[in-house]
C-alpha positions as CSV (number, residue, x, y, z in Angstrom):
1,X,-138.1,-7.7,0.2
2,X,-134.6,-9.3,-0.2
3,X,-134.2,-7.2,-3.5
4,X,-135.3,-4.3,-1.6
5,X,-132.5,-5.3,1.5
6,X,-130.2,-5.9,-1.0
7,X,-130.6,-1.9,-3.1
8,X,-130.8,-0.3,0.2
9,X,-127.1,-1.8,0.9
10,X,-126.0,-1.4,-2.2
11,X,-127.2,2.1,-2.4
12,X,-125.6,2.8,1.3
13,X,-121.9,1.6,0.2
14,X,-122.3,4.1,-2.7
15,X,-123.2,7.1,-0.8
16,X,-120.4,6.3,1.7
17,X,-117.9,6.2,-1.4
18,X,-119.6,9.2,-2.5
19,X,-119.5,11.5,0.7
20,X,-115.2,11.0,0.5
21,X,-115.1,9.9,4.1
22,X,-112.4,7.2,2.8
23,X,-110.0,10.4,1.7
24,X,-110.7,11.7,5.4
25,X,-108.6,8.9,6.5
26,X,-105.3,10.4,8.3
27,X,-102.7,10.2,6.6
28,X,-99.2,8.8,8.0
29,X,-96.8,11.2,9.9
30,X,-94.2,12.1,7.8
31,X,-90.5,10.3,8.0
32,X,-88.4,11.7,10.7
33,X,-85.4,13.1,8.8
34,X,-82.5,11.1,8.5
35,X,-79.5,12.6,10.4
36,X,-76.6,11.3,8.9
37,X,-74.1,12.6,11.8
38,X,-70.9,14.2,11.4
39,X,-68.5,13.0,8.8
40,X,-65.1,11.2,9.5
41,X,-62.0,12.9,9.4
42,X,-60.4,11.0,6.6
43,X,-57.0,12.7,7.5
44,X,-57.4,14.3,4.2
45,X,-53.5,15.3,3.4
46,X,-52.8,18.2,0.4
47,X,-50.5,18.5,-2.7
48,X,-47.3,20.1,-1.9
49,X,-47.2,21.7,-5.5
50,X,-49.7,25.0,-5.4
51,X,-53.2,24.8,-7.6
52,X,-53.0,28.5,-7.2
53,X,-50.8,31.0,-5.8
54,X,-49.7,34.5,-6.4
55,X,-45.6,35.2,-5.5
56,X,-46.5,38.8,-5.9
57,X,-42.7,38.8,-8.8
58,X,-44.1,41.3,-10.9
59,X,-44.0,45.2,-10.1
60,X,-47.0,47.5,-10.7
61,X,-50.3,46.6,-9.9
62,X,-52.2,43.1,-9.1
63,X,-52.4,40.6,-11.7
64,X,-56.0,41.1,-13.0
65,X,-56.1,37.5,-14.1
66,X,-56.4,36.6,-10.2
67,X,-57.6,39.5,-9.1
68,X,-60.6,41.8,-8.7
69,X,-61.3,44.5,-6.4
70,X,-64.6,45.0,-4.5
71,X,-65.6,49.0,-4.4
72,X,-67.2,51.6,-2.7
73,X,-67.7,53.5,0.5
74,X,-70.9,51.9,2.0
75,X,-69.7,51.0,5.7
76,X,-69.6,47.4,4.5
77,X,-72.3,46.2,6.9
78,X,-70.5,47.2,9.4
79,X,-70.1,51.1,9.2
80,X,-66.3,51.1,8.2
81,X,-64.9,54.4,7.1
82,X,-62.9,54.0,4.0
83,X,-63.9,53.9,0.5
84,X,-62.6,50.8,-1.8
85,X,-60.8,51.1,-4.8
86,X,-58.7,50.1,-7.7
87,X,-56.3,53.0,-7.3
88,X,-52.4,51.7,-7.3
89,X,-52.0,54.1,-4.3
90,X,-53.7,51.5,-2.4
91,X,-52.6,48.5,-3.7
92,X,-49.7,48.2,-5.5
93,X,-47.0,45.5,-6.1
94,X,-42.8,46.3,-5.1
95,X,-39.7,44.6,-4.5
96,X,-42.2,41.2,-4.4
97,X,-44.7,42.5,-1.9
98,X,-48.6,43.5,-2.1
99,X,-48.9,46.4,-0.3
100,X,-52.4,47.6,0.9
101,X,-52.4,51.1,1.7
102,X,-55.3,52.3,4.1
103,X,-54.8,56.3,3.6
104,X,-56.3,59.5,5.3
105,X,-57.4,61.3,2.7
106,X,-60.9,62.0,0.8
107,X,-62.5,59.8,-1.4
108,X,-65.4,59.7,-2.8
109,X,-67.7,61.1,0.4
110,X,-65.2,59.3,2.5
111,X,-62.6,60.5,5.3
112,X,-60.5,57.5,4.1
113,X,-59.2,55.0,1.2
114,X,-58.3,51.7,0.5
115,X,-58.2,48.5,-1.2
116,X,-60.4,45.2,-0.9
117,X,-58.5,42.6,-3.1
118,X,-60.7,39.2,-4.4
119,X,-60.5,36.5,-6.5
120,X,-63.9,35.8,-7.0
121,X,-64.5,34.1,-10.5
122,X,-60.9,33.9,-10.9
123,X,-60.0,31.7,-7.9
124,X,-63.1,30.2,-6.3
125,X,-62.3,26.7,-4.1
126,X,-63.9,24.0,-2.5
127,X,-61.7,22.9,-0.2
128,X,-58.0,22.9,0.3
129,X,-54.8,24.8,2.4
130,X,-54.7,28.4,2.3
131,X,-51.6,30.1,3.3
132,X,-50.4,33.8,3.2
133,X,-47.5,35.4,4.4
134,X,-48.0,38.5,5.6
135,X,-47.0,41.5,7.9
136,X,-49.9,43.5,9.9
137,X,-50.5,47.6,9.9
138,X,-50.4,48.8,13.5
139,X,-52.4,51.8,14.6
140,X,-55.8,52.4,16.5
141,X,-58.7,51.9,14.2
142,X,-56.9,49.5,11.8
143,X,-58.3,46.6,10.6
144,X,-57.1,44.3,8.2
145,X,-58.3,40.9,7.0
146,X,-57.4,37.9,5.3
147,X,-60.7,36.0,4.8
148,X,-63.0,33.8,2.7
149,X,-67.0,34.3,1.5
150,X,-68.7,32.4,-0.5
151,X,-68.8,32.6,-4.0
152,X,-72.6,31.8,-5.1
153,X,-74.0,32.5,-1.1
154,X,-76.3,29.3,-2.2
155,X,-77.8,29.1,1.2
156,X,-79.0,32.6,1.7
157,X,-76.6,36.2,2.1
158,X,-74.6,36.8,5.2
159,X,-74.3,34.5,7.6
160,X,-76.4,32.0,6.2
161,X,-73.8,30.7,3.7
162,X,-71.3,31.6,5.9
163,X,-67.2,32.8,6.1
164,X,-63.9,31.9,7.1
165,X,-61.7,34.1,8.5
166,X,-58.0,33.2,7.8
167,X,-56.3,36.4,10.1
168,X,-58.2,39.2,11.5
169,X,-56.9,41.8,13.9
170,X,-57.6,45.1,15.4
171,X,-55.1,47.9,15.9
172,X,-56.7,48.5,19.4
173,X,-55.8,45.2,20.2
174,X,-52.3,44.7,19.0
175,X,-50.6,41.5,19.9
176,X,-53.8,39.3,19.7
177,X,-54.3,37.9,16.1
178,X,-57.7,36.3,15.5
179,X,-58.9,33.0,13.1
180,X,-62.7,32.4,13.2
181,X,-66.2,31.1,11.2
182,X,-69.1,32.9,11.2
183,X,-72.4,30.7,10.2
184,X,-75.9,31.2,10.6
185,X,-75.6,29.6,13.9
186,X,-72.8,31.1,15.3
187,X,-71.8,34.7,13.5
188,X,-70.6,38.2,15.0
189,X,-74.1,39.8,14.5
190,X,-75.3,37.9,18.0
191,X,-72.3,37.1,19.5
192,X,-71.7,33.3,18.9
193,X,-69.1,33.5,16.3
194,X,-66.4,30.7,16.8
195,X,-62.8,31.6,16.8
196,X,-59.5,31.9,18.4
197,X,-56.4,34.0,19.1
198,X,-53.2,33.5,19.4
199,X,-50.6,36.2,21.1
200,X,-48.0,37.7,18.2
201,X,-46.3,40.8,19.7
202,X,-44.4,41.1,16.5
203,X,-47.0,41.1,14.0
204,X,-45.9,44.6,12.6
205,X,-42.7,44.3,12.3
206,X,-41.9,40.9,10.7
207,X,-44.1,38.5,8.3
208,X,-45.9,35.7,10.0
209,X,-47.5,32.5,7.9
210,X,-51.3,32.3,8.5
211,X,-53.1,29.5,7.0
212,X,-56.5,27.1,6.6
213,X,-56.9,23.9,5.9
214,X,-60.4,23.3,5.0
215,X,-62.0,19.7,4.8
216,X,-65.4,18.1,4.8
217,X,-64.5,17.0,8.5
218,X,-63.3,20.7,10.0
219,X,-61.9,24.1,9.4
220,X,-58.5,24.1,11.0
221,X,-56.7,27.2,11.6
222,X,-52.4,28.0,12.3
223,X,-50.3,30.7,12.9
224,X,-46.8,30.0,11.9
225,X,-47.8,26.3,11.5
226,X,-49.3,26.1,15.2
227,X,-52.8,24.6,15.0
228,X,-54.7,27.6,17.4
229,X,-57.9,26.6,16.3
230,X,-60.3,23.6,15.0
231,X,-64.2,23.9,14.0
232,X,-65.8,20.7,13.0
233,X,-68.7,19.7,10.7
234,X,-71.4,18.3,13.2
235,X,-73.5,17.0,10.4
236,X,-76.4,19.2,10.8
237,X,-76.8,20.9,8.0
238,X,-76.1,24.5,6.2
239,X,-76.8,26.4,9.3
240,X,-73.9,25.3,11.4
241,X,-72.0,23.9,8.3
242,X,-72.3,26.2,4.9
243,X,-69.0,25.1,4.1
244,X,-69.5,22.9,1.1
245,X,-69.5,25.1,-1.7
246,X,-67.2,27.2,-3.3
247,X,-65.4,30.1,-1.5
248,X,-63.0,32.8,-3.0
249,X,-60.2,34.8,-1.0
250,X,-60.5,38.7,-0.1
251,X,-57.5,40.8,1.1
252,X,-58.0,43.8,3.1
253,X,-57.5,46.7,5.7
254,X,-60.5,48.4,6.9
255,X,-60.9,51.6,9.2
256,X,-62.5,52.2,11.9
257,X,-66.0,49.9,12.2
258,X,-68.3,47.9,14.6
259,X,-65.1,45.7,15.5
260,X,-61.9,47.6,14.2
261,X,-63.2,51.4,15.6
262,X,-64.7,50.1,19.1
263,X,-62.3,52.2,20.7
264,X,-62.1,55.1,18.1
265,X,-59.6,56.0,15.5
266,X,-56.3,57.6,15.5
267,X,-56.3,59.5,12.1
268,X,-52.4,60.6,13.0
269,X,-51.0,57.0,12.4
270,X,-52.4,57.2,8.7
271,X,-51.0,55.8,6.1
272,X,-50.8,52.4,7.0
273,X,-50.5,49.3,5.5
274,X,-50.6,45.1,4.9
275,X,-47.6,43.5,2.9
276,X,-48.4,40.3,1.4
277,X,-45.6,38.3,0.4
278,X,-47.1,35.7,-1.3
279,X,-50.8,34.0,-1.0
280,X,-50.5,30.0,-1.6
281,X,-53.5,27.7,-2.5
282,X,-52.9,24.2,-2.5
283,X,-55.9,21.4,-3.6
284,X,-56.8,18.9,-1.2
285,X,-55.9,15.0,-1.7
286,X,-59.6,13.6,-1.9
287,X,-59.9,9.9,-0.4
């Protein structure tokens, strides 16, 4: 009888083992993730001696060891008119001056052409000051841009890795010169890109200095040396802050578009153009 007693338990432990009601245990929620918080601002300073720069001394056409162009006729995601190209009638160097030329005329199947200047794979940067003298086309349905993508778009295409707008401005709006980010958060597609403006009622007619300084703390934005605007790292991750891998520089003037045709084009102020008198990279002082 005690033998018996003794099997029946021993036989009951090994059909529990056996029926896996010990793997049917819950398991343990899952670590909250760790939110590390914004970064400080170090005060991170910059070298006063250029890591890369173009002075734009040499007459012809851009230096091809800094420079690419992007081409085509595609709308560029946001139904522009021109088509891009290489041709030296759209970007061309004189007297120490880039010159981007956005002109009325047909190329390829479009109504207009122009030049998209980058220096993807040639300069790519992770953080630093970027500053570029230039003087603005004027003209309804212009729309040049001094800007920044990323380079490998690790998190994911447009928005998602995100872009920095150094100086962006529509002819339709004329005095009002613009510095923003767009991020997967906050981007022109739904309305929550973040930027500023500051007023320049000369912007045609003489060269202004716009200019980044990009940290792990914040973008920071200036026009003629005048902080207009500040967008800081909250610590959150890619979707508000993509801004920790490599980004190159793009040099442009558009026509027409979502933004830069909102109120139409005026094909009778064709040519027109963006001098660039010099475009200034400097690396950041790490701490």
């Amino acid at each position: 009888m005690y033998t018996l007693i003794i099997g029946k338990i021993i036989m009951a432990g090994m059909l529990m083992s056996c029926s896996g009601k010990e793997d049917l245990k819950p398991l343990p929620p899952d670590p909250a993730p760790v939110v590390t918080g914004p970064p400080t601002d170090k005060g991170w300073a910059f070298e006063t001696t250029p890591v890369w720069a173009d002075e734009f001394t040499t007459s012809g056409v851009p230096d091809g060891t800094k420079w690419g162009y992007d081409l085509g006729g595609t709308g560029w995601g946001n139904n522009e008119l021109q088509n891009y190209t290489n041709s030296s009638s759209n970007a061309s160097i004189s007297n120490g001056v880039l010159t981007i030329t956005a002109r009325k005329e047909t190329s390829g199947t479009n109504a207009y052409s122009s030049a998209r200047l980058v220096t993807k794979g040639k300069g790519d940067f992770l953080y630093g000051r970027f500053e570029i003298k230039a003087k603005l086309p004027s003209g309804r349905g212009t729309w040049p841009a001094i800007w920044m993508l990323p380079t490998d778009f690790a998190y994911g295409q447009w928005p998602k890795s995100g872009e920095i707008d150094i100086m962006e401005h529509v002819g339709y709006d004329p005095t009002n010169v613009h510095i923003t980010v767009h991020t997967e958060a906050y981007n022109g597609a739904i309305g929550t890109q973040k930027g500023d403006a500051k007023k320049i009622v000369d912007a045609f007619d003489a060269f202004h200095i716009y200019r980044v300084d990009w940290t792990p703390y914040a973008v920071r934005g200036y026009i003629d040396d005048q902080k207009i605007f500040e967008f800081v790292n909250d610590g959150k991750g890619y979707a508000t802050w993509p801004f920790d891998k490599k980004f190159h520089l793009l040099l442009n003037v558009a026509v027409g578009g979502n933004w830069g045709g909102a109120q139409g084009v005026d094909e009778s102020v064709f040519p027109k153009a963006m001098e660039v008198d010099y475009v200034r990279v400097y690396k950041m002082i790490d701490k």
